[in-house]
C-alpha positions as CSV (number, residue, x, y, z in Angstrom):
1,X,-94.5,25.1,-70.0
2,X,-92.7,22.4,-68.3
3,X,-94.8,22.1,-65.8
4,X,-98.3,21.6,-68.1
5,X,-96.1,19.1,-70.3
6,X,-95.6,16.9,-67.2
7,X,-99.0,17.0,-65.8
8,X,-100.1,15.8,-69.3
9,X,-97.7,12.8,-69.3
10,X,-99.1,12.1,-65.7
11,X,-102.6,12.4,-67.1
12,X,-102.0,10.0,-70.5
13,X,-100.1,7.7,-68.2
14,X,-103.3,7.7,-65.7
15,X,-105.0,6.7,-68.3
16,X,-103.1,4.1,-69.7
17,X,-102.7,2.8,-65.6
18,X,-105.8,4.1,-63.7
19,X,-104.9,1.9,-60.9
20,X,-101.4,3.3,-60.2
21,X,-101.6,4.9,-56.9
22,X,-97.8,6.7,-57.3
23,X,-99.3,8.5,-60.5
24,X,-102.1,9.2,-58.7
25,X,-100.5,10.9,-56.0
26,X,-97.8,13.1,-58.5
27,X,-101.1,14.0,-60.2
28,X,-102.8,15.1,-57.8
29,X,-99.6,16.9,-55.9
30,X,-99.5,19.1,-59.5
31,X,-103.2,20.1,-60.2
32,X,-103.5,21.2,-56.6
33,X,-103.1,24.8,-56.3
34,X,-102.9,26.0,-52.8
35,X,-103.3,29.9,-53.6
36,X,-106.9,28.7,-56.0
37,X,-107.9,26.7,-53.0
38,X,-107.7,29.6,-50.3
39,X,-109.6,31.9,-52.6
40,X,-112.5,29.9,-53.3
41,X,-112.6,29.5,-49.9
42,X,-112.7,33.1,-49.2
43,X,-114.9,33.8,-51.6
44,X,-117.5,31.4,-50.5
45,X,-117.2,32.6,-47.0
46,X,-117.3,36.3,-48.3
47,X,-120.2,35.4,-50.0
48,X,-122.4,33.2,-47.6
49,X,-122.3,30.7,-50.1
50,X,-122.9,27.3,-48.3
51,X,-123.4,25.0,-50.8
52,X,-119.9,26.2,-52.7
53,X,-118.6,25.3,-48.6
54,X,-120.0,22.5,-48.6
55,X,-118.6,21.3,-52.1
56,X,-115.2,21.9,-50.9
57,X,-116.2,19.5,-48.1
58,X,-114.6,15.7,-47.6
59,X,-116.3,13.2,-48.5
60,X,-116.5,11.7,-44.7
61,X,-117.8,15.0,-43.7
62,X,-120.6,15.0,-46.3
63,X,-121.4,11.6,-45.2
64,X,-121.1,11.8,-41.7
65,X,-121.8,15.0,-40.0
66,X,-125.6,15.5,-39.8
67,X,-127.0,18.9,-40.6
68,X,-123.9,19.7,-42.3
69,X,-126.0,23.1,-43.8
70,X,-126.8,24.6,-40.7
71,X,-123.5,24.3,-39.0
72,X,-122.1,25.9,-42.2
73,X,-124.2,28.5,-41.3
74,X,-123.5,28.5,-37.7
75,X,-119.9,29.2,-39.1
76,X,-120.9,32.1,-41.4
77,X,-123.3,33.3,-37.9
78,X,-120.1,33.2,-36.0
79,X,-118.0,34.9,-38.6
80,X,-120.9,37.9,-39.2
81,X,-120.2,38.3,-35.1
82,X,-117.3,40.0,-35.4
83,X,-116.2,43.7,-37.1
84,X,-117.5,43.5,-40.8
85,X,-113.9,46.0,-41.4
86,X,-112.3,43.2,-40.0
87,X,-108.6,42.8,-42.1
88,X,-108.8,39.2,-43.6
89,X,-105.0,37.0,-44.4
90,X,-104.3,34.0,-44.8
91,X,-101.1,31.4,-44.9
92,X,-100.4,27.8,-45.6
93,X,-98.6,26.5,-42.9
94,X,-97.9,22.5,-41.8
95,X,-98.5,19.5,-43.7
96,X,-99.1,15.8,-42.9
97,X,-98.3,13.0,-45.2
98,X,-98.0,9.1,-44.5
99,X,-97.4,6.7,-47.3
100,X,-98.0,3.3,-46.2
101,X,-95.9,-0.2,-47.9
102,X,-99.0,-1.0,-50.2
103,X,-98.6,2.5,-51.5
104,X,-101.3,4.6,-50.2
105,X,-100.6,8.1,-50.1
106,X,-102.2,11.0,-47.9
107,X,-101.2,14.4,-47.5
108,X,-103.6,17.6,-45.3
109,X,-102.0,21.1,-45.4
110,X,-103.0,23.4,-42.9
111,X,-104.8,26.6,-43.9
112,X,-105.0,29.6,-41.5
113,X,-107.4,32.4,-42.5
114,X,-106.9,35.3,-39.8
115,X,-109.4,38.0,-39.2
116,X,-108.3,41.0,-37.3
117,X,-110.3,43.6,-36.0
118,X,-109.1,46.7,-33.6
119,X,-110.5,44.4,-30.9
120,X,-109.1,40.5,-31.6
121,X,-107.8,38.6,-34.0
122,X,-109.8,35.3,-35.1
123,X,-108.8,32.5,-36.6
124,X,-110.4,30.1,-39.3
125,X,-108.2,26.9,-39.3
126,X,-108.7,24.8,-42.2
127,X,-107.2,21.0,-42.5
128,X,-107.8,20.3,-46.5
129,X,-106.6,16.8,-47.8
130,X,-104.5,17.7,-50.5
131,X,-103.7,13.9,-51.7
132,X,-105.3,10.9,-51.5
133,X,-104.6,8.1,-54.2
134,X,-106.9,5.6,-52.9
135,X,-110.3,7.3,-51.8
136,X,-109.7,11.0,-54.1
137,X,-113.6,11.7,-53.0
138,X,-111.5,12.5,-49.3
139,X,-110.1,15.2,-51.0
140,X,-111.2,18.5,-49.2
141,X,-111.5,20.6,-46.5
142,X,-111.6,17.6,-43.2
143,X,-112.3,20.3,-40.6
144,X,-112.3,24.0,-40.7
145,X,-112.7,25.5,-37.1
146,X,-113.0,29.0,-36.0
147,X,-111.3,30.7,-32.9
148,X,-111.2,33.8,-31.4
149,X,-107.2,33.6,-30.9
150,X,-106.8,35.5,-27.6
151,X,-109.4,32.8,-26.2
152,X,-107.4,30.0,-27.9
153,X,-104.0,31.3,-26.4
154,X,-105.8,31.1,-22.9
155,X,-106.3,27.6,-23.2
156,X,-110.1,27.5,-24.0
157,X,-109.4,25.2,-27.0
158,X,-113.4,24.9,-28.2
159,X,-113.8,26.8,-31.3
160,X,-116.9,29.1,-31.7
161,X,-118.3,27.2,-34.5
162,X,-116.6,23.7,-36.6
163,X,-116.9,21.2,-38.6
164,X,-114.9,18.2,-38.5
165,X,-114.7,14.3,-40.3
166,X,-115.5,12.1,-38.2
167,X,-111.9,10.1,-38.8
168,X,-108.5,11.2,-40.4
169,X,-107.3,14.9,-39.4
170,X,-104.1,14.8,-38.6
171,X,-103.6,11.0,-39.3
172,X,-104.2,7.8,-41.4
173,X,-108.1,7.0,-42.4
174,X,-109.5,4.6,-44.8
């Protein structure tokens, strides 16, 4: 109840000061819910569903990366590769944040989805944009690569199939 009441004040007061880029950021650090955000992306991946995929997308990535449909579907190719029975997980694991002296505010949290099968283990890494209070359309996934782990432990770092912004994972982009 607590919660809700606060993320109301934050949303009157964003009204009242649109422009405020420390409400912005506690706003947007409340209404995003990490557990919401992993299952749409499973379910749009369980699915095949490549426009909800690409709706979760950045907005530098739906800009920027040319034929952004058929390397979602390159993804989904690579995914359909390996043991439908395969036993799907997932965790939230490191962040990054900078918040620069004018104010601006990123964060990216680090999404693994983990598909085991009796074979391998793969691994869908996802770098989602959980913050920004100066360019919100950045919000979203910024790259989401796919790995077939025992390959990735020996060193061979390309993933199978990816999708990455052209600027920002992993640090400060405007």
């Amino acid at each position: 109840m607590f919660a809700k009441f606060i993320t109301g004040l934050l949303a009157f007061l964003l009204m009242l000061f649109p422009n405020s880029l420390g409400l912005q950021s506690s706003y947007q650090s409340r209404t995003f819910d990490r557990d919401a955000t992993a299952h749409a992306v499973l379910n749009a991946i369980e699915a095949r569903d490549v426009d909800a995929l690409a709706a979760m997308m950045c907005k530098n990535i739906k800009q920027y990366v040319p034929g952004l449909s058929g390397k979602i579907k390159k993804l989904y190719d690579a995914i359909d590769a390996i043991d439908d029975k395969a036993n799907i997980s997932w965790k939230w694991l490191g962040v990054y944040s900078e918040t620069q002296r004018d104010g601006k505010h990123i964060v990216q949290s680090d999404l693994n989805v983990y598909f085991e099968t009796a074979d391998d283990v793969y691994l869908l890494m996802i770098t989602w944009e959980t913050i920004n209070n100066f360019s919100p359309d950045e919000r979203g996934i910024r790259l989401i690569d796919f790995y077939n782990i025992r390959l990735f432990e020996e060193g061979q770092q390309n993933p199978i199939a990816g999708i990455r912004a052209t600027d920002g994972i992993g640090h400060w982009h405007e």
